[in-house]
C-alpha positions as CSV (number, residue, x, y, z in Angstrom):
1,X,-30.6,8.0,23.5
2,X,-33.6,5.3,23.3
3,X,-33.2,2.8,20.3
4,X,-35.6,3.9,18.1
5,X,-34.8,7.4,18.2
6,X,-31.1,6.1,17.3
7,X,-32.6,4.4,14.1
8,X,-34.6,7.4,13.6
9,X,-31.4,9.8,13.4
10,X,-29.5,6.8,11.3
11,X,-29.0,9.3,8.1
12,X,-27.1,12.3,9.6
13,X,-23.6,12.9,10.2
14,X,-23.2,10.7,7.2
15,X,-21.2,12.2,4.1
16,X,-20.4,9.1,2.4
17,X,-23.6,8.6,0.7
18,X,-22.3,10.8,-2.2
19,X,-20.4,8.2,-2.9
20,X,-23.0,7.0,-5.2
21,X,-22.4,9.9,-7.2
22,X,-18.6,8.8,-7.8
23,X,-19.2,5.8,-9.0
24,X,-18.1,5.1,-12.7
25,X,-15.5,3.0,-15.0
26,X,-12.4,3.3,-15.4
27,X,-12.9,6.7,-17.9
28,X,-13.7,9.9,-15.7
29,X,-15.6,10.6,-19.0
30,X,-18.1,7.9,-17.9
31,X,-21.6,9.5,-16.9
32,X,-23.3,7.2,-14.4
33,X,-27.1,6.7,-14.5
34,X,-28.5,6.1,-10.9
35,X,-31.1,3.1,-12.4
36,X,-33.4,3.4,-9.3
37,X,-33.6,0.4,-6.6
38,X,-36.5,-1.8,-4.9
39,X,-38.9,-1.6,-1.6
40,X,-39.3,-4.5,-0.7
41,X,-40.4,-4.4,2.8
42,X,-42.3,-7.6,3.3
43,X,-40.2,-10.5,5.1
44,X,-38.6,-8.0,7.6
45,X,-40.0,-8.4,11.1
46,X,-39.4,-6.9,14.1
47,X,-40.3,-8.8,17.4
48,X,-39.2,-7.4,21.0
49,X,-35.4,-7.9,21.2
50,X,-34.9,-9.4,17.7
51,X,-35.1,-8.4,13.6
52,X,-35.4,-10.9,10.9
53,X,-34.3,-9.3,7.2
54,X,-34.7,-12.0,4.8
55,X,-32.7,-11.5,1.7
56,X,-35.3,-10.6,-0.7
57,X,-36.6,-7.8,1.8
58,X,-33.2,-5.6,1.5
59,X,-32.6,-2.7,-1.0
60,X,-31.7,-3.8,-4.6
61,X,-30.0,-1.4,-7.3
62,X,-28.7,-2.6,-10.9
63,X,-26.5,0.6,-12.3
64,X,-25.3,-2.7,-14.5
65,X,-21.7,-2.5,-13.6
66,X,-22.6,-2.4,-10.5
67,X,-25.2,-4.6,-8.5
68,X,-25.7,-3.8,-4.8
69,X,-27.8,-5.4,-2.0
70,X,-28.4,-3.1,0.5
71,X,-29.3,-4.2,4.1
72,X,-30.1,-0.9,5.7
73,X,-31.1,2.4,3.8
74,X,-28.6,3.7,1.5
75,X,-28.3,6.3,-1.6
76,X,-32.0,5.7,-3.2
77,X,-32.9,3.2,-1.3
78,X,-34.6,4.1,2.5
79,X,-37.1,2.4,4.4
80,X,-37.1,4.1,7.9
81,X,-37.1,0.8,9.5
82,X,-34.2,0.0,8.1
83,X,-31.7,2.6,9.2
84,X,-29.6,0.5,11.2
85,X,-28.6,-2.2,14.0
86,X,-27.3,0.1,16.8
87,X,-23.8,1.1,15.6
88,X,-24.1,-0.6,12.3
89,X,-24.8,1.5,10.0
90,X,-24.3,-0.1,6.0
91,X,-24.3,-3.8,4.9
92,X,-24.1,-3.6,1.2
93,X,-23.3,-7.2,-0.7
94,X,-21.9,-5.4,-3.8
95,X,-21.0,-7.3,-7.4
96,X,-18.1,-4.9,-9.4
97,X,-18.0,-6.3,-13.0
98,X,-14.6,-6.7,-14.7
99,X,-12.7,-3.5,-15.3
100,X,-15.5,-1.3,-13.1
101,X,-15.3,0.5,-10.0
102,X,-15.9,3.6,-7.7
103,X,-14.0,6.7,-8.7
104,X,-12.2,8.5,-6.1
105,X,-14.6,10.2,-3.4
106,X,-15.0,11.0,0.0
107,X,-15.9,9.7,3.5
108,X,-15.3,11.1,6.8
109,X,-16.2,9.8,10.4
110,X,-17.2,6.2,9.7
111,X,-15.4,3.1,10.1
112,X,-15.4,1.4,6.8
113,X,-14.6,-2.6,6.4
114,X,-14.7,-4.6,3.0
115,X,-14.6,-7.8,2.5
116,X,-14.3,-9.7,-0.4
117,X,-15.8,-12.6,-0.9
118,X,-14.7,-13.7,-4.5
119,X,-12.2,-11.7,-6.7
120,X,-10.0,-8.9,-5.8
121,X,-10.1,-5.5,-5.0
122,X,-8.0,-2.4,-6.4
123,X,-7.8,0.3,-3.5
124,X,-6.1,3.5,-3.4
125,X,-6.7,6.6,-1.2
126,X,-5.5,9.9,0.2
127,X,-3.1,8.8,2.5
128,X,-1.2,7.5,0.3
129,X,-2.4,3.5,0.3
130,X,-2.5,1.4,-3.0
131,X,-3.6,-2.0,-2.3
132,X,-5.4,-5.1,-3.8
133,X,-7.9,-6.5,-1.4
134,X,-8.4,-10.4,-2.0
135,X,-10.4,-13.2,-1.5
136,X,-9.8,-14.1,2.2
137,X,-9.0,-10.5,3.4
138,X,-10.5,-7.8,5.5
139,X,-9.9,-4.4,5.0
140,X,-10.5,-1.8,7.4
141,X,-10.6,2.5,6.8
142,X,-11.1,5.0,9.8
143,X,-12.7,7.9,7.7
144,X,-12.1,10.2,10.6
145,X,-11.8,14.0,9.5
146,X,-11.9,13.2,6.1
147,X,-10.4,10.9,3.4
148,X,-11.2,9.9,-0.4
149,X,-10.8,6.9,-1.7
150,X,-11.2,4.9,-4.9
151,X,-12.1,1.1,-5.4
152,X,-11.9,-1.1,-8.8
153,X,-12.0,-3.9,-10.0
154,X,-8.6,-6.0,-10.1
155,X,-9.6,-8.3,-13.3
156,X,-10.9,-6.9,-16.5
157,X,-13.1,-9.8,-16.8
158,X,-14.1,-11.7,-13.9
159,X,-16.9,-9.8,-11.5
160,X,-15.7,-9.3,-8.1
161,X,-17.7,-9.6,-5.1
162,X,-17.9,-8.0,-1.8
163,X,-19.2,-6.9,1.8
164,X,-18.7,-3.5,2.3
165,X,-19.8,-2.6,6.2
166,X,-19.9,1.3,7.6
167,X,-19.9,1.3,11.4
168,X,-20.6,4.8,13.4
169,X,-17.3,5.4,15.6
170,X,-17.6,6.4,19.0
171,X,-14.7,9.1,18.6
172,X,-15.2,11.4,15.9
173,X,-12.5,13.8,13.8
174,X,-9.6,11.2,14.3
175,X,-6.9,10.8,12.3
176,X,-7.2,8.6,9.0
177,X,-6.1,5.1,8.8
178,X,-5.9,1.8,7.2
179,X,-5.6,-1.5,8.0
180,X,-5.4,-4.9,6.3
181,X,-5.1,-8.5,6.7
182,X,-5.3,-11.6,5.3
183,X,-7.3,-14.6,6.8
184,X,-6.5,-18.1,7.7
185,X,-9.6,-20.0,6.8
186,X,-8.9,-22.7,9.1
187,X,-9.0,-20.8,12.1
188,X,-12.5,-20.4,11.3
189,X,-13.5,-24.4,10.7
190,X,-16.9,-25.2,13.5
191,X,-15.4,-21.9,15.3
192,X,-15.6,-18.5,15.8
193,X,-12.6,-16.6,14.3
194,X,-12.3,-12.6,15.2
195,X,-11.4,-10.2,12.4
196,X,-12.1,-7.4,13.9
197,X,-12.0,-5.6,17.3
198,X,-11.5,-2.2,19.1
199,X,-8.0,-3.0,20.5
200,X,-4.9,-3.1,18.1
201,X,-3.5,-5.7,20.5
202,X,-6.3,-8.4,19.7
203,X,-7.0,-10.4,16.7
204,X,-8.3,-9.1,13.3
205,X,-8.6,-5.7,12.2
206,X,-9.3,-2.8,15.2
207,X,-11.6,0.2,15.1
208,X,-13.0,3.3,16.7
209,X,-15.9,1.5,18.4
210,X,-16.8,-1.3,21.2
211,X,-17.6,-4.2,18.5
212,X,-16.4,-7.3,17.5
213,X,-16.8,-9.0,13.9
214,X,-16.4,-13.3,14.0
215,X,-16.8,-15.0,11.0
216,X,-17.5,-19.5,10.9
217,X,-17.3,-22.0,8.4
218,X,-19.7,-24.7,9.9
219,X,-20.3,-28.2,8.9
220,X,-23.7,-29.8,9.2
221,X,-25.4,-30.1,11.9
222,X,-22.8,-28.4,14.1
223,X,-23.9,-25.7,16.8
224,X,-22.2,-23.0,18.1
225,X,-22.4,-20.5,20.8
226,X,-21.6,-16.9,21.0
227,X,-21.4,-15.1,23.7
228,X,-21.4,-11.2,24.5
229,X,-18.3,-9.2,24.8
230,X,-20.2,-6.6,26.2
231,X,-24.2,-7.5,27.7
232,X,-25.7,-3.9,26.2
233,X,-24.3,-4.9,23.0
234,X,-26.3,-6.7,19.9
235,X,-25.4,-9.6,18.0
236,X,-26.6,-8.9,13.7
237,X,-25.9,-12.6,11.9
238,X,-25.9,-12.5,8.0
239,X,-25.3,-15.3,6.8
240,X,-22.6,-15.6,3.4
241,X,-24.0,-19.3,2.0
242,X,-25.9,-22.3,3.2
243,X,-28.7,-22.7,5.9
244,X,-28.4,-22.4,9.7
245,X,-31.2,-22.1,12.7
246,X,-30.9,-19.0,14.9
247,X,-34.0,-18.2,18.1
248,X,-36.3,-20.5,16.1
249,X,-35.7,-18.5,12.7
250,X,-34.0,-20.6,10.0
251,X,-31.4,-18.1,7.5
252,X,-31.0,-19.3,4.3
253,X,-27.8,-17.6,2.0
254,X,-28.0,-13.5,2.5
255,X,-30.5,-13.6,5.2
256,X,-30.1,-11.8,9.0
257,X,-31.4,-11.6,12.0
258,X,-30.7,-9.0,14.8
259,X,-31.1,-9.8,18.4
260,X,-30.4,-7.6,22.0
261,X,-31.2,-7.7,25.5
262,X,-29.5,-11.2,25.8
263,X,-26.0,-12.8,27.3
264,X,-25.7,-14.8,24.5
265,X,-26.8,-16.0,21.1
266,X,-26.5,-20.0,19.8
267,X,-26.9,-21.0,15.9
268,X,-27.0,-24.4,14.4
269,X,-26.3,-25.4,10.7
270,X,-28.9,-27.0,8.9
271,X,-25.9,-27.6,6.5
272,X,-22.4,-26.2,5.4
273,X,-22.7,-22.6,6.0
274,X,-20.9,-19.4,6.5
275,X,-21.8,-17.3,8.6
276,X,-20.6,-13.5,9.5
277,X,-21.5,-13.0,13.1
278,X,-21.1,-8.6,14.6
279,X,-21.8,-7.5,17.9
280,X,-21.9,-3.5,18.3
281,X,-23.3,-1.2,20.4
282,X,-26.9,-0.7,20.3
283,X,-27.0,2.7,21.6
C-alpha cells in the first residue's frame, strides 16, 4: 500500500476513539460535554521525505478537566493530512486535573503507550491490572481482541500530565497485555536510551510492531545521531522541552518533524532539551 493511501485509510479499524465518550470524574453520574477543538492547519508542512508540525498547528480540545493536544486526528479533531506517520497512529499531550480521569472503556487492536511526564497515573483494566503510572515510567497495553480500561488521576489536586501514543500492530486479534517500567534518567544524559521495542529480550517496553521509541536529555550544544533500525522505516521527533536543530528545521517545546527515505537522522540542541525520538514502519 502507497503512503498516502495509508494516511488516507488512518481512521478505520480503530474502536478506541469512543473513548472520548468515557471520559468523566470520578462520579459515573458525571455527563461530559464534548467542548469542540481547533483547526489549526497553518505551520504544518509537508516537503518530499519530511513533515514539520509545529505545536500550535496540532488539534486543541478544553473539556476543562481535561486538556488534550492532539498531533494527528482524533475524536473531533481531523484534518486529513494529519492522520498519521506510517504506523503511528495518536500523539496526544494530555493535562488530567486533580481527582479527573477517563472512565472505563474500550480499545482493541492497537498498541497503547503512556507516558507521564509530570504526576502520576491511576490505571486499572480488564485483565485484572491496577497500577499507578509515574513520572519517569512507560506504560505499554496490547489492545488485541479487546480490553477496557480506566485512567485517573492519582492526586486530588495536582494536574497530571501525559503522552499517550496508539501505534497500529502488525498482528491483529492477539491476546491482551501489559507492560511497565520504570526509567533511569541517566541512561538517557547526551544519549539515546530505548524504552520501547518489538522484542521482549531488548531494552524498554516491547510491542506488536517493527518500531523503536528512544528518548534524550541533551545539554547545549550537543549533537546526536540516530540511525535506522530498519532503512524503510521513519524517524517522527517531538520534542518534550527546550530547542534543538533537526534537517535545517529548528523545534522549539511540543514541536515535530517527520522524516523517511533516509539511513539516518542527526539533531543538535540549541539548548537543554528533551527530546522523544520513534522510528515505525511507514507502510
Amino acid at each position: 500500500m502507497k503512503r498516502k493511501e495509508f494516511l488516507r485509510k488512518g481512521l478505520t479499524s480503530i474502536a478506541g476513539l469512543t473513548a472520548v465518550g468515557a471520559m468523566a470524574n470520578q462520579s459515573e453520574k458525571s455527563t461530559v460535554n464534548v467542548v469542540g477543538f481547533n483547526h489549526l492547519p497553518q505551520e504544518s508542512f509537508t516537503s518530499g521525505n519530511t513533515v514539520l508540525h509545529k505545536a500550535q498547528s496540532r488539534g486543541h480540545a478544553n473539556h476543562g478537566w481535561l486538556d488534550s493536544h492532539h498531533s494527528f486526528s482524533f475524536a473531533n479533531y481531523y484534518n486529513p493530512e494529519r492522520m498519521n506517520f506510517g504506523a503511528l497512529r495518536v500523539l496526544n499531550d494530555d493535562v488530567v486535573s486533580g481527582g479527573r480521569g477517563f472512565r472505563t472503556h474500550p480499545h482493541e487492536n492497537m498498541e497503547i503507550i503512556s507516558i507521564p511526564l509530570s504526576g502520576d497515573l491511576k490505571h486499572k483494566d480488564s485483565m485484572g491490572n491496577e497500577q499507578i503510572i509515574r513520572q519517569g515510567d512507560v506504560q505499554v497495553m496490547s489492545a488485541g481482541k479487546g480490553v477496557f480500561h480506566s485512567e485517573f488521576n492519582k492526586s486530588e489536586v495536582e494536574n497530571v500530565q501525559f503522552l499517550q501514543i496508539w501505534l497500529f500492530p502488525n498482528r491483529k486479534d492477539v491476546q491482551p497485555r501489559y507492560d511497565q517500567i520504570s526509567l533511569d534518567s541517566e541512561r538517557r544524559k547526551n544519549r539515546w536510551d530505548q524504552i520501547l521495542s518489538p522484542s521482549m529480550n531488548d531494552d524498554g517496553v516491547w510491542i506488536h510492531q517493527n518500531a523503536w521509541f528512544h528518548m534524550t536529555d541533551l545539554d547545549a550544544d550537543k549533537s546526536l545521531n540516530y540511525d535506522l533500525k530498519i532503512p524503510k522505516n521513519g524517524v517522527y521527533l517531538f520534542v518534550i522541552s527546550g530547542e534543538v536543530e533537526a534537517e535545517d528545521n529548528t523545534l522549539s517545546q511540543r514541536d515535530a518533524f517527520g522524516i523517511w527515505d533516509v539511513d539516518f537522522i542527526t539533531i543538535k540542541s540549541k539548548r537543554k532539551a528533551k527530546v522523544l525520538l520513534i522510528e515505525v514502519p511507514m507502510a
